[in-house]
C-alpha positions as CSV (number, residue, x, y, z in Angstrom):
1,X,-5.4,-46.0,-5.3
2,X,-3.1,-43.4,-5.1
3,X,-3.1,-39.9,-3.2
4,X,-1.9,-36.8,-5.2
5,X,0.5,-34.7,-2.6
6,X,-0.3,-31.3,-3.0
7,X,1.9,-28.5,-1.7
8,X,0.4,-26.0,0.5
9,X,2.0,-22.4,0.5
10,X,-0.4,-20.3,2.8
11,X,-0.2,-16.5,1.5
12,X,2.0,-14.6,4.6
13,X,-0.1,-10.7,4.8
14,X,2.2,-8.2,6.6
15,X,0.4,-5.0,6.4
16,X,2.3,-1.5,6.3
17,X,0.8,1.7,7.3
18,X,1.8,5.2,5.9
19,X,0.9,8.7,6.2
20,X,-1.5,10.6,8.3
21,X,-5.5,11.7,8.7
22,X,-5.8,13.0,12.4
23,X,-9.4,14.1,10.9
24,X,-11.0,10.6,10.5
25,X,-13.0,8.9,13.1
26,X,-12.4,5.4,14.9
27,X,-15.8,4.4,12.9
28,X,-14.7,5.8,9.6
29,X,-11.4,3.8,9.8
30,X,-12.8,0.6,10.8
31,X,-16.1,0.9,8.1
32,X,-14.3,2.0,5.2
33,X,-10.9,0.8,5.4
34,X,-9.8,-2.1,7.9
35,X,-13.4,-4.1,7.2
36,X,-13.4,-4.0,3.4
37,X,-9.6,-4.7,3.4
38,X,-10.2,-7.6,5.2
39,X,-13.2,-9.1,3.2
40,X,-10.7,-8.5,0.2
41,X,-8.2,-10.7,1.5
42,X,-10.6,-12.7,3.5
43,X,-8.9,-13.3,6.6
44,X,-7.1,-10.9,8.9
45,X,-3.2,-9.9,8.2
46,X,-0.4,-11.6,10.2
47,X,1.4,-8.6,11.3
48,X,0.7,-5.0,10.6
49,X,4.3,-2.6,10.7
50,X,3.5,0.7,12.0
51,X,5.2,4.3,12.1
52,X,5.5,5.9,16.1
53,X,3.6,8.9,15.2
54,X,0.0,9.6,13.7
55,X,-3.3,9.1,15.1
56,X,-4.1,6.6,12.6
57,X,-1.0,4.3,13.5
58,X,-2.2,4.8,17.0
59,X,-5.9,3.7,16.6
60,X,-4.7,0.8,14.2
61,X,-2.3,-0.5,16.3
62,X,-4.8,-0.4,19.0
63,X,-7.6,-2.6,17.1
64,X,-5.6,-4.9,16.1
65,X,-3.8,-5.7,19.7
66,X,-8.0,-6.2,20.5
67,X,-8.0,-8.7,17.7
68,X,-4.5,-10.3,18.5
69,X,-2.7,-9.3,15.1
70,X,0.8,-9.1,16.1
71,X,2.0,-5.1,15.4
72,X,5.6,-3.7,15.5
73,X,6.9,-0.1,15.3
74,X,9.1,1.3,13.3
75,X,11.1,4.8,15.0
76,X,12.8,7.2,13.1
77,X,16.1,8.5,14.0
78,X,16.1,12.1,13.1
79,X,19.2,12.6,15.2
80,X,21.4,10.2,13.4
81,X,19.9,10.8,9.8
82,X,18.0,14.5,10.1
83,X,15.9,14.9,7.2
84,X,15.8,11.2,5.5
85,X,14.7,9.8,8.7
86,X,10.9,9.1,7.3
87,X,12.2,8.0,3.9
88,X,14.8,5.1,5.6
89,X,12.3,4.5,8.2
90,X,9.7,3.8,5.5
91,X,11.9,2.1,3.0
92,X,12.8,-0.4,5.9
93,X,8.6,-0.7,6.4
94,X,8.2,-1.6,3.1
95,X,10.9,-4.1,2.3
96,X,9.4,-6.1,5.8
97,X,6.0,-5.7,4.1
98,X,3.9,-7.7,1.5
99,X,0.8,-5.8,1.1
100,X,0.9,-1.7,2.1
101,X,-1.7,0.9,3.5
102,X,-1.0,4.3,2.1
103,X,-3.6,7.6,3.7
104,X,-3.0,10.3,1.2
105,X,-3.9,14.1,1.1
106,X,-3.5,17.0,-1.6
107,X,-0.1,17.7,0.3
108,X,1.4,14.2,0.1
109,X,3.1,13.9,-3.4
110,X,6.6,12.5,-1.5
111,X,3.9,9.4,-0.5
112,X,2.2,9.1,-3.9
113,X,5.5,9.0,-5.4
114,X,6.5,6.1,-3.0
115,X,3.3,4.2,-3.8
116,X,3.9,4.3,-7.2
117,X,7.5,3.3,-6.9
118,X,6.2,0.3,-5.0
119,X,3.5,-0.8,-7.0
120,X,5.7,-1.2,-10.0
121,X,7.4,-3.8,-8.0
122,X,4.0,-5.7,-7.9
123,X,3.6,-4.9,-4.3
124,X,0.0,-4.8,-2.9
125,X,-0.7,-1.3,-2.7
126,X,-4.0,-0.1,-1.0
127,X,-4.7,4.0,-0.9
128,X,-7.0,6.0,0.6
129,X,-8.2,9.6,-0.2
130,X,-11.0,11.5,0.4
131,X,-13.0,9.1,1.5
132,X,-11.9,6.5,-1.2
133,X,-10.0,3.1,-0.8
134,X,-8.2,2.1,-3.8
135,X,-6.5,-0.9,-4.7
136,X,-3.4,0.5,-6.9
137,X,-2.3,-2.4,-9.9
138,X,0.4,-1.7,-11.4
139,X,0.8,-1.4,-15.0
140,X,1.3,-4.7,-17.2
141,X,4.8,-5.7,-18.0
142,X,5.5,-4.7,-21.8
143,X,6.3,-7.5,-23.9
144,X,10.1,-8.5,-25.3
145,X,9.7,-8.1,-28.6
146,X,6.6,-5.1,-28.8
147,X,4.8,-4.7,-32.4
148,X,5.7,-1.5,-34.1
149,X,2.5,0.7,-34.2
150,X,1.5,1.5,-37.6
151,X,0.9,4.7,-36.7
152,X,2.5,7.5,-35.2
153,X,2.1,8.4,-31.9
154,X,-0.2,11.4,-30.4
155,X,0.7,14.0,-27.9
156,X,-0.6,12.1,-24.8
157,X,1.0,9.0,-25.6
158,X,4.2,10.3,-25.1
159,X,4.8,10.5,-21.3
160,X,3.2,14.1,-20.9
161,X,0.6,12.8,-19.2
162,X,0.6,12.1,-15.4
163,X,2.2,9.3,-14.4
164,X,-0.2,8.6,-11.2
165,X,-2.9,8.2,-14.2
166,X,-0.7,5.1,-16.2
167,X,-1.7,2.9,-12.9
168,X,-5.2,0.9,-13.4
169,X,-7.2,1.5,-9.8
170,X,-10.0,-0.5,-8.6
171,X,-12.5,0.8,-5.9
172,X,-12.9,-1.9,-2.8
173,X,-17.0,-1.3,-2.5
């Protein structure tokens, strides 16, 4: 009788946090976005990477100290680097991270545009917007050698369409 070995490799969930909503409540956060991000992955995160400003980084990094989830914070230097402070801080958030948080608003383009970015790298992207968590996949990698289309192709097919909408989402409810 022999036992089969089987390699383990337990899935490692660092959780970044980006952007802002001073409007949403302590409830709100923890009903709609922490729980059902949690019952997604089914087990808490190992370490969540947080900016130093925002209510929301605040009031995460808050519950889960209570929970003992390990947190860090990430500073910018906007003496040393002035306006690119936020971008390097958040490129070095994201690089640390395997699964990201992103709290997007009708001014926050500079965010959706680093979402996107990201989830063309197959990172786990998660949004929320107006009262909506979404889980953004990113588009399927086209094949080597594609098949010619027999026919030609139509106005929307040709890029002029927004590139936010080439990105399948799935609502977490």
């Amino acid at each position: 009788m022999s036992l089969e070995k089987e390699i383990y490799e337990p899935q490692i969930i660092v959780l970044a946090v980006f952007g802002q909503n001073n409007v949403l409540s302590s409830d709100t956060l923890h009903q709609e976005i922490l729980y059902p991000l949690l019952e997604e992955w089914g087990r808490t995160p190992d370490m969540i990477l947080l900016p130093n400003d925002g209510k929301i980084a605040s009031d995460i990094q808050e519950w889960a100290e209570s929970i003992h989830i390990k947190t860090k914070v990430f500073y910018s230097d906007w003496t040393q680097h002035g306006k690119i402070a936020q971008i390097l801080r958040n490129d070095r958030m994201m690089k640390e991270s395997t699964h990201s948080l992103f709290f997007l608003s009708s001014r926050s383009k500079q965010l959706e545009k680093f979402a996107e970015k990201w989830a063309s790298k197959e990172k786990h992207i998660f949004t929320y917007m107006k009262d909506q968590l979404t889980h953004l996949v990113p588009p399927e990698t086209p094949q080597k050698n594609p098949v010619k289309a027999l026919a030609h192709d139509h106005k929307s097919d040709k890029g002029t369409m927004l590139k936010w909408l080439k990105y399948q989402t799935t609502e977490l409810h």
